[in-house]
C-alpha positions in Angstrom: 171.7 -17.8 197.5 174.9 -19.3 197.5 177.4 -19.5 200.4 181.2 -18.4 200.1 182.5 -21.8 200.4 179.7 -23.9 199.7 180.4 -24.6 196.0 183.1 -26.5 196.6 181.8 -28.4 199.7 178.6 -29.5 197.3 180.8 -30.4 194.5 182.4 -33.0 196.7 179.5 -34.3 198.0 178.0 -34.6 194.6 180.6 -36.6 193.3 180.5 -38.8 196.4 177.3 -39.3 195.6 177.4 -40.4 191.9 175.6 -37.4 190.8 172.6 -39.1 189.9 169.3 -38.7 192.1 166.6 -41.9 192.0 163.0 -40.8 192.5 162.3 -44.1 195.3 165.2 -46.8 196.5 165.5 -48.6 199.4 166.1 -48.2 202.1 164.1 -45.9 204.1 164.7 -42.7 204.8 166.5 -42.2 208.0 164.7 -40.8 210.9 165.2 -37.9 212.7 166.7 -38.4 216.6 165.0 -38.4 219.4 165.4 -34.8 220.4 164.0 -33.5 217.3 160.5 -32.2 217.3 157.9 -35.2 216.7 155.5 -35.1 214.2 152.0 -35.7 214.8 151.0 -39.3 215.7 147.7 -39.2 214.1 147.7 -40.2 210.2 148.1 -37.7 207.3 144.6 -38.4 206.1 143.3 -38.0 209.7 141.6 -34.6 209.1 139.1 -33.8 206.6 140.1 -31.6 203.5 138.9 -28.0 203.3 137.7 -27.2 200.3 136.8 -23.3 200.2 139.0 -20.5 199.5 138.4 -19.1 203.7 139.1 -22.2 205.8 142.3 -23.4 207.1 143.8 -26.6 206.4 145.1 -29.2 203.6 143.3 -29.2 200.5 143.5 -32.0 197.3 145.1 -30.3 194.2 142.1 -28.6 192.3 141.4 -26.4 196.0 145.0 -26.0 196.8 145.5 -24.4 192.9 142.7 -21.5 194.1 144.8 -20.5 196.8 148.7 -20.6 195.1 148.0 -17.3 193.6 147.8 -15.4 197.4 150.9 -17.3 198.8 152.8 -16.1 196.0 150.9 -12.9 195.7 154.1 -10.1 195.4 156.8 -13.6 194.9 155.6 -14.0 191.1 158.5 -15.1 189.9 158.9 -19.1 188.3 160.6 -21.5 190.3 162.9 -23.2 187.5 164.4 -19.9 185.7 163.3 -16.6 188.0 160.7 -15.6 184.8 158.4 -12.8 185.7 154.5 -13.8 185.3 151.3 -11.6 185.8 148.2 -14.0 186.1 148.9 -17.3 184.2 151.3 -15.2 181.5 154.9 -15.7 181.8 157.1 -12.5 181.0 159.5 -14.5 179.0 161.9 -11.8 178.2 161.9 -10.9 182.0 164.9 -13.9 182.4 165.8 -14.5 178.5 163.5 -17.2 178.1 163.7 -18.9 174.8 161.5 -22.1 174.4 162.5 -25.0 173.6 159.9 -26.7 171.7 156.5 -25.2 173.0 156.0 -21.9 172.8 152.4 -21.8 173.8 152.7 -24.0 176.8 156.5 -21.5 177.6 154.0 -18.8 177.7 152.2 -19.7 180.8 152.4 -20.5 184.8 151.5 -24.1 185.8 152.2 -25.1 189.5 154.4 -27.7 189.9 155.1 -30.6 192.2 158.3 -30.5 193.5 157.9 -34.1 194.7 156.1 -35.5 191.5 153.0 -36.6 191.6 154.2 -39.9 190.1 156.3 -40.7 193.3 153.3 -39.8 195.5 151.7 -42.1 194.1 152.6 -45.0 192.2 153.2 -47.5 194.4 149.8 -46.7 195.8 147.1 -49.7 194.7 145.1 -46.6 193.7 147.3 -45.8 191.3 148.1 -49.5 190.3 144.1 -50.3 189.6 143.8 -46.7 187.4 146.8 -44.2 187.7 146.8 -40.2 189.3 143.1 -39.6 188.4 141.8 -42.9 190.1 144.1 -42.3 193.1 143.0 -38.2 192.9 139.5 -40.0 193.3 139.8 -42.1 195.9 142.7 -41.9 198.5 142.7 -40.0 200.7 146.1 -39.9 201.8 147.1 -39.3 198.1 144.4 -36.6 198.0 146.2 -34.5 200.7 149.9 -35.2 199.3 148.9 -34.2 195.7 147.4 -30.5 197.4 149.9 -30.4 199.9 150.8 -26.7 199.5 154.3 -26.6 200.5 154.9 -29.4 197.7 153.8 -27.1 194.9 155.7 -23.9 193.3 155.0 -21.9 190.4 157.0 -23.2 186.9 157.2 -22.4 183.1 154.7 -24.4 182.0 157.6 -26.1 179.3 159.8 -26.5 181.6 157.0 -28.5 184.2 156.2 -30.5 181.3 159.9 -31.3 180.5 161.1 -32.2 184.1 157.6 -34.9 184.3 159.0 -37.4 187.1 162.4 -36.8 187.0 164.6 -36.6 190.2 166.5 -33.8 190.9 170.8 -34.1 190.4 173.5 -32.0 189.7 176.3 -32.8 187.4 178.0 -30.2 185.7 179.1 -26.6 186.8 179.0 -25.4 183.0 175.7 -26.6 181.4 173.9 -26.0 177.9 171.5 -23.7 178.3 168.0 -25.0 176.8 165.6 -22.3 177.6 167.9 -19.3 176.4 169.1 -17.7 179.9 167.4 -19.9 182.1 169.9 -21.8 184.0 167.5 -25.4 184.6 168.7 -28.0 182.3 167.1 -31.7 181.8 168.8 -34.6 180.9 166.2 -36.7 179.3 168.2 -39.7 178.5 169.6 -39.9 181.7 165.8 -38.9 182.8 167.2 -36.3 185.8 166.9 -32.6 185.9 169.4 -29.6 187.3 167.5 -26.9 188.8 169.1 -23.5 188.7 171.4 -22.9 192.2 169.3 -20.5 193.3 166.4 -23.3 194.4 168.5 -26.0 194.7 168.3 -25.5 198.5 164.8 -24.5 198.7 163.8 -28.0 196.3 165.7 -30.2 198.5 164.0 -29.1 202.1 160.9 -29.0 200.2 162.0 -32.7 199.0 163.1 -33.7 202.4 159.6 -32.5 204.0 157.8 -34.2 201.9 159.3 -37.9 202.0 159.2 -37.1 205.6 155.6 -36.5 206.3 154.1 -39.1 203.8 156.3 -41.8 204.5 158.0 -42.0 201.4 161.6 -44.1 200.7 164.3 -42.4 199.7 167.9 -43.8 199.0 170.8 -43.0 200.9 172.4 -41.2 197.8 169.6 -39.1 197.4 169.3 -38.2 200.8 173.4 -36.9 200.3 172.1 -35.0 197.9 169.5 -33.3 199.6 170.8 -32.7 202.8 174.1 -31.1 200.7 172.0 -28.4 199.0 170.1 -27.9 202.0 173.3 -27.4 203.7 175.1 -25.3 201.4 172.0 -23.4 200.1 170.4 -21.9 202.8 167.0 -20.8 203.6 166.3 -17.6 202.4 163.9 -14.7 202.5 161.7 -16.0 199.9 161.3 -19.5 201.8 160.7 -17.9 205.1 157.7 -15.5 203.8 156.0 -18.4 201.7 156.3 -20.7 204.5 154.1 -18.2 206.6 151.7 -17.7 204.4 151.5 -21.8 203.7 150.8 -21.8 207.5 147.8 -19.7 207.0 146.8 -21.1 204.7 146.6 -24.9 205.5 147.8 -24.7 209.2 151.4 -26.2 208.9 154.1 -25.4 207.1 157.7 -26.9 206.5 159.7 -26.8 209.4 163.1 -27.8 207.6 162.3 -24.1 207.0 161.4 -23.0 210.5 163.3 -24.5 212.6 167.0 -25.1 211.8 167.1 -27.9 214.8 165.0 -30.0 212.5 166.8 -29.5 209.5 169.9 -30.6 211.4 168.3 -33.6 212.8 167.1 -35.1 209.8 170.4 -34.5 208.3 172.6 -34.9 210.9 
């Protein structure tokens, strides 16, 4: 949902930025101030995973994709074009989908990281001594990122496949379409990726939440970036009911969602 004047404002900002969004460049992240609310001193691995489809808490990625289909239960709609999907099966002609080059994989729901699962992890040794499966195996810390259920959306399974590792940008107002209506486009020589305006907001507090919590670096033109759609996009509905069923669900949610004093915080 965009905001009267916002267009414009983001435009700026985008341009200020250099358009382009890098997935992990120094230097840090900046911190919230003082009179934000704290997040927990104890470490993101501290507590064990649950692993049943009743308890409450963070799960690794094969527990957390049993649960995605009640937090969006009533919400099935994909994250990148707005397509319909009952089960696994996307409606494709419920947004003018047209695929691109796979029609079997545009033809079903896959949930998707928001945050990659590349830049969760590959700057972990796990992943230097044997990629995502070794460090699905055996971190822990990478365990709960990867299943972290704010971090994961349902997504045309083409379109998952096509954004891979991307970062997120914006850098035209008039794209070429490439899945018939949808309005996501992916540059992949440039290796970036323009989600539709209707989630640009909700993918940037979803981004901003998770370098946050797992300590992640994130450039100071990304964080523009994010904090611009954030600003100009704002949350909505559809974030505020999935964030309190995430909360349910795994016990905490995203509170760049819930509480507009930490959204301002972290972006001044």
């Amino acid at each position: 949902m965009k905001p009267a004047q916002g267009s414009r404002r983001l435009w700026i900002v985008i341009l200020l930025a250099g358009c382009h969004v890098s997935q992990v460049t120094p230097p840090a992240a900046k911190t919230p101030s003082s009179s934000a609310p704290k997040r927990p001193a104890t470490s993101v691995a501290s507590s064990r995973l649950v692993n049943n489809q009743t308890a409450v808490g963070h799960r690794d990625f094969a527990n957390a994709k049993k649960v995605l289909p009640k937090i969006f239960a009533g919400m099935e709609d994909d994250f990148y074009c707005g397509c319909h999907y009952v089960g696994h099966v996307v409606q494709l002609a419920s947004c003018g989908y047209q695929p691109r080059k796979n029609p079997t994989r545009a033809a079903r729901i896959e949930w998707e990281h928001v945050v990659p699962a590349w830049v969760l992890g590959h700057q972990r040794q796990c992943w230097q001594q044997g990629g995502r499966k070794h460090c699905t195996d055996t971190d822990a810390v990478f365990q709960r990122a990867e299943g972290d259920l704010n971090n994961l959306v349902p997504a045309v399974g083409e379109v998952n496949g096509d954004r891979s590792n991307f970062a997120y940008s914006a850098w035209t107002r008039q794209a070429t379409t490439m899945y018939g209506a949808c309005q996501t486009v992916v540059d992949f020589k440039m290796q970036r990726v323009q989600p539709r305006e209707e989630v640009r907001g909700r993918a940037a507090r979803i981004t901003l939440y998770m370098y946050q919590t797992y300590d992640l670096h994130m450039s100071r033109q990304d964080r523009q970036l994010m904090c611009a759609w954030s600003r100009t996009y704002r949350v909505d509905d559809w974030e505020r009911k999935r964030d309190e069923r995430i909360v349910r669900w795994q016990g905490t949610g995203n509170r760049l969602v819930s509480d507009p004093a930490w959204l301002k915080a972290s972006c001044g």
